[in-house]
C-alpha positions in Angstrom: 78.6 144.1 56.0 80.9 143.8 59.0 84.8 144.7 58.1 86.6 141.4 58.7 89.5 142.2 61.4 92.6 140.3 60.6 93.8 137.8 63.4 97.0 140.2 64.1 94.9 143.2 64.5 94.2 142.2 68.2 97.8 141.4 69.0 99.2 142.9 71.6 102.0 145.7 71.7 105.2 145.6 73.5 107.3 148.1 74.7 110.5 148.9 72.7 112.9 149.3 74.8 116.8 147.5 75.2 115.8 144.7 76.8 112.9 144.0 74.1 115.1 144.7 71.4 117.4 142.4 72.3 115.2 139.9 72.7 113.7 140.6 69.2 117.0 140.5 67.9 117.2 137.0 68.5 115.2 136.2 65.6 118.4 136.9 63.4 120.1 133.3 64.7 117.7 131.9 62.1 118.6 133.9 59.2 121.8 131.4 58.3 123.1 131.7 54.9 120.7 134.1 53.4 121.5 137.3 55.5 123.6 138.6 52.8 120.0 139.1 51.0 118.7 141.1 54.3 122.3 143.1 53.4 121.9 143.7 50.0 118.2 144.3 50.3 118.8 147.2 52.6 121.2 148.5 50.0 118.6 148.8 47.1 116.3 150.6 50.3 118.7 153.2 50.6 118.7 153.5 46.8 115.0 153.1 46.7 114.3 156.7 49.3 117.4 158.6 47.3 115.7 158.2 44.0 112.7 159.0 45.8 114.3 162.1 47.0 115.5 163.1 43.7 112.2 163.4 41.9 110.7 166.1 43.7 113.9 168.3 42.7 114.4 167.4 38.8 110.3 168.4 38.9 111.4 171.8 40.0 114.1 172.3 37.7 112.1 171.2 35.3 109.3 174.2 36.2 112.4 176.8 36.5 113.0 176.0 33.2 110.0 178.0 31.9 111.4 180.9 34.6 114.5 181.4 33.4 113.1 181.2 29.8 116.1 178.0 29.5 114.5 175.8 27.2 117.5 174.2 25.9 117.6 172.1 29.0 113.8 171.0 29.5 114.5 167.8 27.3 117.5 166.7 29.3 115.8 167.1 32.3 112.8 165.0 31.2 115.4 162.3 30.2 116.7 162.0 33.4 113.4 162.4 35.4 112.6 158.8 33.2 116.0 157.1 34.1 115.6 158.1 37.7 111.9 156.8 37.7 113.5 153.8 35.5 116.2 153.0 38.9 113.6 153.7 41.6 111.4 150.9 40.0 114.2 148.6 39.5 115.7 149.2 42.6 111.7 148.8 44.2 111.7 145.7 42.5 114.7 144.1 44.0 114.3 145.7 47.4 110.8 144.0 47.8 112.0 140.2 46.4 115.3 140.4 48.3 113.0 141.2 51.6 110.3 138.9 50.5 112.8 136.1 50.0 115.0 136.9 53.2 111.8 136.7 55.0 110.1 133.8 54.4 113.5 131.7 54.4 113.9 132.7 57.8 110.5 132.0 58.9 110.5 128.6 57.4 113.6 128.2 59.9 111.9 129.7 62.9 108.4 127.6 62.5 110.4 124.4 61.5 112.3 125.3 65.1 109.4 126.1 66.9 107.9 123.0 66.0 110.3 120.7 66.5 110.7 122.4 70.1 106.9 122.1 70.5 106.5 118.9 70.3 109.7 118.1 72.6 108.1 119.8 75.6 106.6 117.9 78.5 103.1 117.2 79.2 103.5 119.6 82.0 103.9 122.3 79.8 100.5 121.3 77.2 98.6 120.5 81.0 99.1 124.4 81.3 98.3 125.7 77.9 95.4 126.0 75.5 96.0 124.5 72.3 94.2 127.6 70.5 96.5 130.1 72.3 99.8 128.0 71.5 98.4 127.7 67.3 97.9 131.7 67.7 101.8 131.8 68.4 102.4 130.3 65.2 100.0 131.2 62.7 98.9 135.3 64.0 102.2 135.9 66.0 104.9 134.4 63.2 102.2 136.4 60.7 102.8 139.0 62.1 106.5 138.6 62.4 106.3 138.0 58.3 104.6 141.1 58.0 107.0 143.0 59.4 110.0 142.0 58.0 108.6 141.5 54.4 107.3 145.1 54.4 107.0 147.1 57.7 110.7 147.8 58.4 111.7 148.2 55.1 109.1 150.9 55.2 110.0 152.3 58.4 113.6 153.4 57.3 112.5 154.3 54.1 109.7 156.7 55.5 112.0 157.9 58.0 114.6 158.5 55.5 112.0 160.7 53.4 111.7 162.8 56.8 115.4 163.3 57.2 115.8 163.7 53.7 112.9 165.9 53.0 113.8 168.3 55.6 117.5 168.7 54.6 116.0 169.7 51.3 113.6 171.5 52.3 116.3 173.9 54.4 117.9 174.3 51.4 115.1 175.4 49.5 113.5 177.6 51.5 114.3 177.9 55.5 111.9 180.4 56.4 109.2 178.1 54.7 110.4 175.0 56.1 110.0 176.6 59.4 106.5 176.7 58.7 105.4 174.1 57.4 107.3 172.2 60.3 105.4 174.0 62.9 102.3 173.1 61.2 101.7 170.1 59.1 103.8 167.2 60.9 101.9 168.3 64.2 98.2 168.1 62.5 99.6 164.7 61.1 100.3 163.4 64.2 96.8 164.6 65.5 95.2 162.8 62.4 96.6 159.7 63.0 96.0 159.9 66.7 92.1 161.0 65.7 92.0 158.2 63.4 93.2 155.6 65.2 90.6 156.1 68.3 87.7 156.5 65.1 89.0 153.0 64.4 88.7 151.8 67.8 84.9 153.1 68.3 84.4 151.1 65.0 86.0 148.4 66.6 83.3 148.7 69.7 80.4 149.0 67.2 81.6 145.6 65.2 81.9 143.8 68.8 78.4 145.2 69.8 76.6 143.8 66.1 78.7 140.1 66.9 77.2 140.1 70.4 73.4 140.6 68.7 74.7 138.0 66.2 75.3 135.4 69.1 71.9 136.3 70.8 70.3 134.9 67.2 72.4 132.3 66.9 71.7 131.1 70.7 67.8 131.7 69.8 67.7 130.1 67.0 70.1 127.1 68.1 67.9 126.7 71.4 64.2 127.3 69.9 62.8 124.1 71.3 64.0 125.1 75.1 63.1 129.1 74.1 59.3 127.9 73.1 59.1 125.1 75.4 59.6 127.6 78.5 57.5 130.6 76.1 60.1 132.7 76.5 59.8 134.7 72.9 59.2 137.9 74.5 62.4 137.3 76.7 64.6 136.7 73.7 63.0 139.9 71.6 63.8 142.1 74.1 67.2 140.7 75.0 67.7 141.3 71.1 66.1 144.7 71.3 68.8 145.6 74.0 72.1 144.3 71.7 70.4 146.2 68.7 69.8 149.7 70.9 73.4 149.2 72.1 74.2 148.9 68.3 72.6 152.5 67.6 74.1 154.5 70.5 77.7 153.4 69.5 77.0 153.6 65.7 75.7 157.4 66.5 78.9 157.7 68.6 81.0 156.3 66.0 79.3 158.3 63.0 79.6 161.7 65.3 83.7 160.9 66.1 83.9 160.6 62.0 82.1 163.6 61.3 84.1 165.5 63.2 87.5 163.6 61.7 86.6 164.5 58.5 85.6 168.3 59.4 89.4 168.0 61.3 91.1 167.2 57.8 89.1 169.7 55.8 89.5 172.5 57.8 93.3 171.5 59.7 95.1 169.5 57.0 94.0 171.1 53.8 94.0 174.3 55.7 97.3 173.4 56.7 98.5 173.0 53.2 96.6 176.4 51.5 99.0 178.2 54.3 102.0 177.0 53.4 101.3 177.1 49.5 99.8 181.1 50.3 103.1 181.9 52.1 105.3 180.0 49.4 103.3 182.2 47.2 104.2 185.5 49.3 108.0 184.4 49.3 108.0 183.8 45.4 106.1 187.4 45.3 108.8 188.8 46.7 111.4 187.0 44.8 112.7 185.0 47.4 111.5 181.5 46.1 111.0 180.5 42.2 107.7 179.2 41.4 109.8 175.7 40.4 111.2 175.8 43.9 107.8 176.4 45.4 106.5 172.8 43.2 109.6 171.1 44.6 108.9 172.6 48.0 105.3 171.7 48.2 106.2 167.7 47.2 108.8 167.7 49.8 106.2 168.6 52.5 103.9 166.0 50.9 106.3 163.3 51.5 107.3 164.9 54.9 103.6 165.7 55.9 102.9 161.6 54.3 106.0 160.2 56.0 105.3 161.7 60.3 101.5 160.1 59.6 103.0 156.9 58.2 105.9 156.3 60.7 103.4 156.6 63.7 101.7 153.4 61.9 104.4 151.6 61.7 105.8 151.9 64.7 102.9 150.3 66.1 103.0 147.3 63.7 106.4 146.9 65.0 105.4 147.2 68.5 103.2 144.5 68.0 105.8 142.0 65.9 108.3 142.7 68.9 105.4 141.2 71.1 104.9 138.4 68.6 109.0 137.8 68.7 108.5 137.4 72.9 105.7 135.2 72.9 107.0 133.0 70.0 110.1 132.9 72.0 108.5 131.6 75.0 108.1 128.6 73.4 111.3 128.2 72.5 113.0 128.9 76.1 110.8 126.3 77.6 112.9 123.2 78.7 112.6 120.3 76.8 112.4 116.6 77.2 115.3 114.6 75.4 114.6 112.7 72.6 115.3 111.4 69.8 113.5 113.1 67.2 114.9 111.4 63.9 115.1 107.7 65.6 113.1 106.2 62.8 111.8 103.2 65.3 114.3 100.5 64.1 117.1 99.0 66.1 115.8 100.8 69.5 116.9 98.1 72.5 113.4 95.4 73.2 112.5 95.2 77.1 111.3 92.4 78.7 108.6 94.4 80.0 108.3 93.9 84.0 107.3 96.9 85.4 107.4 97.7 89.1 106.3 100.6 91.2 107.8 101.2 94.3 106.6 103.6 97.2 105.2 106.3 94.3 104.1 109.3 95.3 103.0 112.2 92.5 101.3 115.7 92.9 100.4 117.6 89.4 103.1 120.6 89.4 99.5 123.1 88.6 97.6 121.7 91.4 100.5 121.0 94.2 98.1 121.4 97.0 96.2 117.8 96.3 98.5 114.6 96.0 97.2 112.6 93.5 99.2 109.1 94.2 100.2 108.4 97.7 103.1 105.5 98.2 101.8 103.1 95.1 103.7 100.2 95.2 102.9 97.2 92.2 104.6 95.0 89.8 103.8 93.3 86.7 105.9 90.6 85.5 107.0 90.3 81.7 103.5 88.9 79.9 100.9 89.7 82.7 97.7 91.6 82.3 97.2 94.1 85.3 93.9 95.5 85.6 93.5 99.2 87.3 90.1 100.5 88.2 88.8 102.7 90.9 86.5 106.0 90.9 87.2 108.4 88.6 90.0 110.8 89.5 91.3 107.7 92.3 94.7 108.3 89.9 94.5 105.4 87.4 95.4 107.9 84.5 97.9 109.4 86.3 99.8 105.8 86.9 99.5 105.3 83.4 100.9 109.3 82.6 104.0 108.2 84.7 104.6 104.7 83.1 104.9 106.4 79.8 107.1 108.7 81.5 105.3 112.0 81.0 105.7 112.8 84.3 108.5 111.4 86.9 107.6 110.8 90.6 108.1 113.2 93.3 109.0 110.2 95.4 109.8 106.8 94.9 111.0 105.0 91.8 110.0 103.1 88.5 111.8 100.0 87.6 111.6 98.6 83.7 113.3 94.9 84.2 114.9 96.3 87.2 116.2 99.5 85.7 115.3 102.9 86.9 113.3 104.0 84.6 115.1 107.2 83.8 118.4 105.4 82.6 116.6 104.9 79.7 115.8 107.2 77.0 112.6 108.3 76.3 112.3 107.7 72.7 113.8 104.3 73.6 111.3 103.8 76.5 108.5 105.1 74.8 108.9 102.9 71.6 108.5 100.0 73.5 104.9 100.5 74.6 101.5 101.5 72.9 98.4 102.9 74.0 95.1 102.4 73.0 92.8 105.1 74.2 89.4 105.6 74.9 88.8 108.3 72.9 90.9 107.5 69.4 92.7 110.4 67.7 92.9 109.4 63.9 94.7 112.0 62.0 93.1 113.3 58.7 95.0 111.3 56.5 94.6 107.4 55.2 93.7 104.4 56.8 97.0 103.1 55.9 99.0 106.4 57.1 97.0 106.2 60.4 97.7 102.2 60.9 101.5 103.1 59.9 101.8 105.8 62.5 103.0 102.5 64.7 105.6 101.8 62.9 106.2 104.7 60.2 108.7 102.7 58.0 106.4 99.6 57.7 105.6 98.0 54.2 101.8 97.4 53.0 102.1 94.1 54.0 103.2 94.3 57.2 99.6 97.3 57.9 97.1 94.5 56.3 98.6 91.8 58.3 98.2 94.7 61.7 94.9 95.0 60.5 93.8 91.5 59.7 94.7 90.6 63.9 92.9 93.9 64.9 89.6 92.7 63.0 89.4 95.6 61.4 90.0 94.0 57.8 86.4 93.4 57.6 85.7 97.2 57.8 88.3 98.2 55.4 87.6 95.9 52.9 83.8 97.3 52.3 85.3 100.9 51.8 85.9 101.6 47.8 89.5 102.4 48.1 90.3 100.1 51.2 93.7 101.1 52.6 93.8 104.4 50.8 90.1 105.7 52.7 90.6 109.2 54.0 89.2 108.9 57.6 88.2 112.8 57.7 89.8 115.2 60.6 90.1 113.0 63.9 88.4 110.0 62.2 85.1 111.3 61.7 84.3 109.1 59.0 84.5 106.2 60.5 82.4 105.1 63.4 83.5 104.3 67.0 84.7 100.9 67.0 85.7 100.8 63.3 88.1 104.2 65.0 88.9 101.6 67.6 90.4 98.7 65.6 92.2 101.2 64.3 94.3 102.4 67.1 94.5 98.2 67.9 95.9 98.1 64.4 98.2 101.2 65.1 99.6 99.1 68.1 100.0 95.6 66.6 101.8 97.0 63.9 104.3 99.2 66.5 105.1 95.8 68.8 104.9 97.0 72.3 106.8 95.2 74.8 104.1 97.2 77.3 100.8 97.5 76.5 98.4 100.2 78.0 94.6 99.6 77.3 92.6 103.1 78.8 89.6 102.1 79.1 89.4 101.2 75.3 86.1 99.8 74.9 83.7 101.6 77.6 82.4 104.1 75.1 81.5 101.6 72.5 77.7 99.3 72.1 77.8 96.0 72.4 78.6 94.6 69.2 81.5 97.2 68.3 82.5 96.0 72.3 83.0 92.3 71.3 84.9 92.6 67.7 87.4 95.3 69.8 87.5 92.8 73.0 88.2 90.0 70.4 91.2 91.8 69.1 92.5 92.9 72.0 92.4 89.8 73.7 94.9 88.9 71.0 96.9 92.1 70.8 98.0 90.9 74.5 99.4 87.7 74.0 103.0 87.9 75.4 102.7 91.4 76.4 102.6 92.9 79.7 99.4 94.8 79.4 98.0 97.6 81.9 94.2 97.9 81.6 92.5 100.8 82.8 88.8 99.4 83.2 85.1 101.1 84.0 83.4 97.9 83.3 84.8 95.3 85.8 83.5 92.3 82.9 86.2 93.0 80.8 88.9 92.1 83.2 87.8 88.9 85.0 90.8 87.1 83.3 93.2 89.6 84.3 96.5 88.1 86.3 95.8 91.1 88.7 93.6 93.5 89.3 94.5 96.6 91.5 92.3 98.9 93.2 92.7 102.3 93.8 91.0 104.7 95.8 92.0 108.5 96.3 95.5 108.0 95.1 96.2 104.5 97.5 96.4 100.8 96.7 93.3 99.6 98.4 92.8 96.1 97.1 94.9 93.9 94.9 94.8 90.0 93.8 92.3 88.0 91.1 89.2 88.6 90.4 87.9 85.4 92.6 90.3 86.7 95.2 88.8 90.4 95.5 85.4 88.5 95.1 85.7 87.0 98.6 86.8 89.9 100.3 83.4 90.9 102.5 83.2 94.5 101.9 85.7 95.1 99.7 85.4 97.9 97.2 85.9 95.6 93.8 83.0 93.2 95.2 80.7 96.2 95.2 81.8 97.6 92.3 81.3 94.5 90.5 78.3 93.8 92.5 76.3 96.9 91.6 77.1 96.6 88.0 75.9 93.3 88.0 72.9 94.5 89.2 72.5 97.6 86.7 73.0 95.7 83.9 
């Protein structure tokens, strides 16, 4: 069975340096009032590697013991050898929870501020980002962050103090052994680590190589109608064949790199450690070492041989959490928009809702080359319905995008009753319109919770009375639990117009002064199409409504419809207006869909 790789395996490393560091340092503004627990918890570290340090020794004396024939002492020494086992738990214990606890509250500060920032950005910074690389940066990243702080660092210094430590001790044991063992066993540690670390890597290829035959089934299998409709089995076996011979050489490859890793540590490492016991052995011959110095010595290199393998490790896993502090930190020194994030919707100042473009023109900041809107110039007075269609990509969406203010014009200016548009605030602009899409995004909650994401503060009655004047009563009523139906992750459970009603719901219940209808019904059949029209022809009384319209039926009643072509106003007036223009674009529009249907 394939080895699962953890999503932080694949993060990238950075490169510690001062400028890294600093930025890495960074992550120590969200500590607030728990960084006495990083303090104290470095104390019980220290506390945790002398211990450590100690054992090794008292084990000696406890050997010389026998030696110098001093048997008086050996219960004494035992004593302490179980106290100082007794402290390095304890002080293991509370070094781990004080970490553990340091940790997480500061990474419950970091997401919480990550979030919040997130979801503050512009639409010209999710335009340029993929939503899976952007949940990577906080689930792997901010994992890997946790990791580190809960256990790599801690684990760091306390293996580098073993090293320091160790080799202080082991001077004073035995310097001519020490010398020895130094110019042998840290260097074939390093090598083994190196070795084993590109062993892993080839078993990385070999995994990769067994998902790609693993796709070529899954493809086959998914596609068998098209494979046996064009006869193309022998095609398929031999591109199999290919990903499974692939599989074999690197396998091979991989099984020859590990033969020779384990031949390495035989040979090198143990070999390593028979020369440095033979010459202990030689010294002690000689009376130059005591056989309970020799035991101490020979644990000291164990935790010094242990501790070089170990620290390479690390290092890495720090590497990548410095990488993981940059990238999450991206995030956080984007710019962005102001709002006002714990406005509950109440007492936010009601527009009128006339809405006038003057002379805008717009080009996406990722695609500057192509203008999308060229001098637009309309108005809507408070209460009328203004239609918008044209081909796609004319730049209906993108009027909408800047009436809701997710971008601002590169030219020209958006009045709200005569205001600029940006003397308001966007949380106060914003809460006076709602949108109903074409494609509805229910969230994986409740009915109720969904219809109350218009108005978050609303009261049961005020959701069934939404729901009543969206029609979608009628639906909700046939469900067991009603109000309280889970609608599954984007509303799968309910069907397209039932998902519809809905967002109408949603937008009843929030009041708009603006109303933005995108194309809200084109997706759905004929039935679904006239309960939704229904409601929204109701949901627009008294509203200045913008509709964004495929099929030209739905808007005959519309106190303007605007066409627009390749980012310019080509025709504008009522639908019996446009109707008499010979040539015009909306006549054949409506013309040949007249004729299709």
């Amino acid at each position: 069975m394939a080895r699962k790789v953890k999503e932080t395996d694949d993060l990238p490393k950075a490169k510690i340096n001062k400028t890294s560091l600093k930025k890495a340092l960074r992550i120590f503004n969200y500590t607030g009032k728990h960084k006495w627990k990083l303090y104290l918890g470095m104390v019980f570290l220290i506390l945790t590697g002398g211990t450590a340090l100690l054992f090794p020794m008292m084990l000696g004396n406890l050997i010389k013991t026998i030696e110098q024939k001093d048997f008086s002492t050996i219960n004494n020494i035992g004593l302490y050898l179980i106290i100082v086992l007794s402290l390095q738990s304890v002080f293991s214990y509370f070094r781990i929870y004080l970490f553990v606890n340091y940790t997480e509250n500061t990474l419950a500060s970091l997401r919480q501020a990550v979030y919040a920032h997130l979801i503050q950005l512009p639409m010209s910074f999710f335009v340029q980002q993929r939503v899976g690389d952007l949940n990577s940066r906080m689930s792997a990243d901010i994992s890997q962050i946790q990791d580190t702080l809960t256990t790599t660092i801690a684990e760091f210094l306390r293996q580098f103090m073993l090293v320091i430590g160790g080799i202080i001790l082991l001077l004073y044991i035995s310097p001519k052994l020490t010398l020895m063992m130094l110019a042998i066993v840290p260097v074939v540690a390093v090598a083994a680590v190196i070795f084993g670390r590109f062993i892993r890597k080839t078993s990385k290829e070999v995994q990769e190589k067994i998902a790609q035959s693993n796709t070529v089934i899954e493809e086959t299998l998914q596609g068998i109608t098209n494979v046996k409709a064009f006869a193309n089995e022998f095609f398929e076996n031999a591109r199999y064949k290919k990903s499974t011979e692939e599989i074999v050489v690197n396998a091979i490859k991989g099984g020859t790199y590990r033969g020779g890793f384990a031949s390495f540590i035989i040979f090198c490492l143990f070999g390593s450690i028979v020369a440095v016991i033979w010459y202990g052995v030689y010294l002690a011959s000689q009376n130059q070492l005591l056989i309970g110095d020799l035991i101490s010595f020979i644990l000291y290199s164990a935790f010094v041989g242990a501790s070089f393998g170990g620290i390479a490790e690390l290092y890495a896993q720090i590497q990548k959490a410095i990488g993981s502090v940059e990238r999450v930190f991206e995030i956080l020194d984007e710019q962005p928009e102001t709002l006002d994030i714990n406005s509950d919707h109440t007492n936010i100042n009601r527009v009128d809702g006339n809405v006038r473009f003057e002379n805008i023109a717009f080009t996406y900041p990722s695609r500057k080359e192509i203008q999308v809107l060229k001098n637009i110039s309309l108005e809507a007075k408070k209460g009328e319905t203004i239609a918008v269609v044209g081909p796609s990509g004319s730049g209906k969406s993108t009027l909408i995008g800047l009436l809701l203010r997710f971008y601002d014009p590169e030219k020209g200016t958006l009045y709200i009753d005569e205001k600029d548009a940006k003397s308001y605030s966007l949380t106060e602009l914003r809460n006076n319109m709602a949108i109903v899409p074409q494609d509805v995004l229910l969230f994986g909650g409740t009915i109720k919770e969904n219809i109350a994401y218009g108005k978050p503060n609303a009261s049961i009655s005020e959701i069934n009375e939404a729901a009543r004047k969206a029609n979608a009563l009628e639906f909700i009523d046939t469900f067991p639990e009603k109000f309280e139906t889970i609608v599954g992750e984007r509303g799968i459970k309910l069907s397209g117009g039932q998902r519809q009603r809905i967002a109408i719901a949603r937008a009843v219940l929030k009041d708009p002064s603006i109303l933005i209808l995108d194309e809200a019904t084109s997706s759905l059949d004929s039935e679904s199409e006239r309960v939704v029209q229904e409601a929204l022809d109701k949901l627009m009384v008294g509203r200045t409504s913008f509709v964004i319209a495929h099929r030209l039926s739905t808007i005959r009643k519309a106190d303007k419809i605007v066409v627009i072509d390749k980012g310019v106003v080509r025709e504008s007036g009522t639908h019996d207006e446009l109707m008499q223009l010979e040539n015009g674009m909306y006549r054949t529009l409506s013309n040949l869909q007249t004729q299709l249907n």
